[in-house]
C-alpha positions, 0 to 999 in steps of 0.5 A: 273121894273129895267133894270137889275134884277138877275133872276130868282128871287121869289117876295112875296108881304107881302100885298096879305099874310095878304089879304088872311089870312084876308079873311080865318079868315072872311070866317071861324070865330072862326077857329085857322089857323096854316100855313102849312110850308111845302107850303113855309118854307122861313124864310121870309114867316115864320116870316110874318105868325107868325106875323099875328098870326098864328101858324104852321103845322111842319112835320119834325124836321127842321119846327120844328126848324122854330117854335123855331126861331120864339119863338112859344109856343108849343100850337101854334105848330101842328105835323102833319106827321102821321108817325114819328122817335122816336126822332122826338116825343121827339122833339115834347114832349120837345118842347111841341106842341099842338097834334101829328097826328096818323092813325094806332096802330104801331104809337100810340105805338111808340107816348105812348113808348116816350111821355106818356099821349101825346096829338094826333089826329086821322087823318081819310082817305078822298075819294075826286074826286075834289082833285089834290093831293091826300092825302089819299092813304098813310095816314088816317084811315079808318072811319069805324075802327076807334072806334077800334084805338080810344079805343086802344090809350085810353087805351095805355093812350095816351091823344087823343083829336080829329079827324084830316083830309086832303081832299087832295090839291087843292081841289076845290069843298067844298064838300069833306070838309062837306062830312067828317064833317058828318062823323066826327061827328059820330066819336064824338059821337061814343068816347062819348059813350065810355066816351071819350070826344074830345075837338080838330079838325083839318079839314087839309088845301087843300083850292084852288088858281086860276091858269090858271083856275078860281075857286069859289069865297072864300066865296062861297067855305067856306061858307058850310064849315063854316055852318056845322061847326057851326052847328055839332061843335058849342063848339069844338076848331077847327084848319086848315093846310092852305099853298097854300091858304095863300102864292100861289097867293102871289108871281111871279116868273121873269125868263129871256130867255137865249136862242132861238132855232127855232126846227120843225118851232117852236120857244124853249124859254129856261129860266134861271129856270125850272122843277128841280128848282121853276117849280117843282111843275108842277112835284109833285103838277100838278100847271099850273102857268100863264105866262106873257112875258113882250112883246107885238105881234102876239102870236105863239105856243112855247115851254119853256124850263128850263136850265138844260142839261136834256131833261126831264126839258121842262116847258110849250109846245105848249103855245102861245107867241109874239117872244121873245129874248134873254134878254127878261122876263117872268113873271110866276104868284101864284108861291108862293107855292110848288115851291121854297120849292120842287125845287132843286139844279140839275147841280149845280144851286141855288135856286131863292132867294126870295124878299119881295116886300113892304120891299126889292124892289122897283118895282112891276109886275101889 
C-alpha cells in the first residue's frame, strides 16, 4: 500500500464481483439473478452487475433511476417494495419492469387503480430461526390466506404472475429456502384450480457471506435449493434478489487511527470511520467485519472507537490488537455490503469514497 492514502477509503475488487456472480450462476443453473441495490447503489457497483448481465431489484424511485442510467430494459427491472406511493407505480408502469410485489389487498387496489393489468407477484411470509435480519415481520402474506388475496388481484384484473419471497438476510441454514418452496408449490397448485396459471417466481436473496464466522460452503448451501427447484418447478422462469452474496466480501474498508487514549488500563483506538458512517451495518444489519491492523505484536484487549463526538459511536469493544499509533491502519474486510449504503453524514462528515481495485488503484490488501 501507498504511504499516503486518504482514508477512509472503500476498495471493490471487480475481480471477486464477477467470482461470486460466476459461482451464484453455477450453483443455481437456470436462475435469472437480479442485484438487490439496496446492498450497495454505487454507481460503480452498479455498472459492474449490469455489465455481468444481471438485472436489478430497485425499491425506490432513485434505484429506479440507477436502472435507467444504465439503460435496462424493463424486463430486467423488479420492483420489489411491497408497499409503494402511487407515483412510485406509475414510474414502475412508464418504465415498464418485470412485476411489482404486493402482499395485502389495500396495495393490489392501489397497483390495479394506477396500473391496470399490471404484472405483480405475491410476496408470501417466511418463519426462519437461521435469518439475521428478519424480513417477515413487515412484509408477507400469510400462506394460509393467501388463495383468498390471489383470487382478489385476479379478479381486480391485475395480471398476477407468481409467488415471491425472502427468508430474511443473512441466512445461513438452506433450509428456509426449500421449507418455502414446498409451500410455494401448493400455492401453484391451489392458482391452478382456480385456472390460474403462474408463470414467474422469485425466491428473494438472504444468501450468506463469511465474516468473523465461517459459514457452509456455496455449493453446499444452494445445492438443496437447486434441487428442488428443479424438481417442484421444472418449467417455471425463476428470478432471485442476490445484494450481499455478490458485493459483501468484495470490498475492505482502510481506516486510520486518529486518536489513542489509554482508559480503565485499556488502550481506545479511535478511527477516521464508525457507526454512523460504514460501520452502520453493525447497527441495522448485525455484520461483524474482520479486522485486520497493519502491525504485528503482542496482542491486547482495546476498544475501537469511531470519530464522531457521540459516545454511542464505539465499533468494536474488548478485541485483541498489537499497540497501534496514531498514523497506523486497519483494515476492516467484506464491507462491501449495507455499509456504505446505510452510512450517514453525522457531524458533517462524508462518506468514504469508494475505488475499484483492478481500474483506480494500484495497490492490494492481501
Amino acid at each position: 500500500m501507498k504511504p499516503e492514502v486518504k482514508t477512509p477509503l472503500l476498495v471493490c475488487s471487480k475481480e471477486k464481483i464477477k467470482e461470486k456472480y460466476r459461482l451464484l450462476s453455477s450453483c443455481l443453473p437456470g436462475v435469472q439473478h437480479f442485484y438487490a441495490a439496496k446492498a450497495n447503489f454505487h454507481p460503480k457497483i452498479i455498472r459492474i452487475a449490469v455489465s455481468l448481465g444481471m438485472g436489478l431489484d430497485v425499491s425506490s424511485p432513485g434505484e429506479l433511476r440507477l436502472a435507467e442510467e444504465n439503460s435496462l430494459p424493463g424486463e430486467k427491472v423488479l420492483y420489489t417494495q411491497p408497499i409503494k406511493k402511487e407515483e412510485e407505480i406509475a414510474l414502475a408502469k412508464e418504465y415498464g419492469v418485470k412485476a411489482l410485489i404486493f402482499d395485502n389487498p389495500q396495495e393490489a387496489k392501489k397497483i390495479a387503480r394506477v396500473w391496470p393489468s399490471a404484472p405483480v407477484l405475491l410476496r408470501i411470509k417466511v418463519e426462519n430461526p437461521f435469518c439475521v435480519v428478519n424480513l417477515s415481520e413487515k412484509f408477507g402474506a400469510d400462506p394460509a390466506q393467501s388463495k383468498d388475496l390471489i383470487l382478489f388481484v385476479r379478479d381486480l384484473g391485475l395480471r398476477i404472475r407468481g409467488i415471491a419471497f425472502h427468508v430474511g438476510s443473512q441466512t445461513t441454514n438452506p433450509t428456509p429456502y426449500f421449507e418455502t418452496l414446498k409451500i410455494v408449490r401448493r400455492l401453484f397448485n391451489i392458482a391452478a384450480g382456480e385456472g390460474i396459471y403462474f408463470d414467474l417466481l422469485d425466491i428473494g436473496g438472504g444468501f450468506p457471506i463469511a465474516y468473523r464466522q465461517p459459514i457452509m460452503a456455496a455449493e453446499s448451501f444452494f445445492q438443496p435449493i437447486r434441487a428442488t427447484l428443479e424438481n417442484y418447478f421444472p418449467s417455471t422462469e425463476i428470478v432471485s434478489e442476490p445484494g450481499r452474496f455478490i458485493v459483501g466480501d468484495a470490498c475492505y474498508l482502510i481506516t486510520k487511527v486518529v486518536g489513542k487514549a489509554i482508559r480503565k488500563g485499556m488502550h481506545w483506538y479511535y478511527i477516521d470511520d464508525g457507526l454512523y458512517g460504514s460501520f452502520s451495518g453493525k447497527v441495522y444489519d448485525h455484520a461483524d467485519y474482520p479486522i485486520h491492523p497493519l502491525k504485528e505484536g503482542e496482542r491486547k484487549p482495546s476498544v475501537i472507537a469511531g470519530p464522531t463526538c457521540d459516545s454511542f459511536d464505539v465499533v468494536y469493544r474488548e478485541v485483541y490488537l498489537p499497540e497501534l499509533d496514531v498514523g497506523d491502519y486497519i483494515i476492516f474486510k467484506s464491507m462491501g455490503a449495507y455499509t456504505w449504503a446505510s452510512a450517514s453524514n453525522f457531524n458533517g462528515l462524508e462518506k468514504p469514497q469508494l475505488l475499484i481495485e483492478e481500474e483506480e488503484i494500484e495497490f492490494q490488501i492481501l
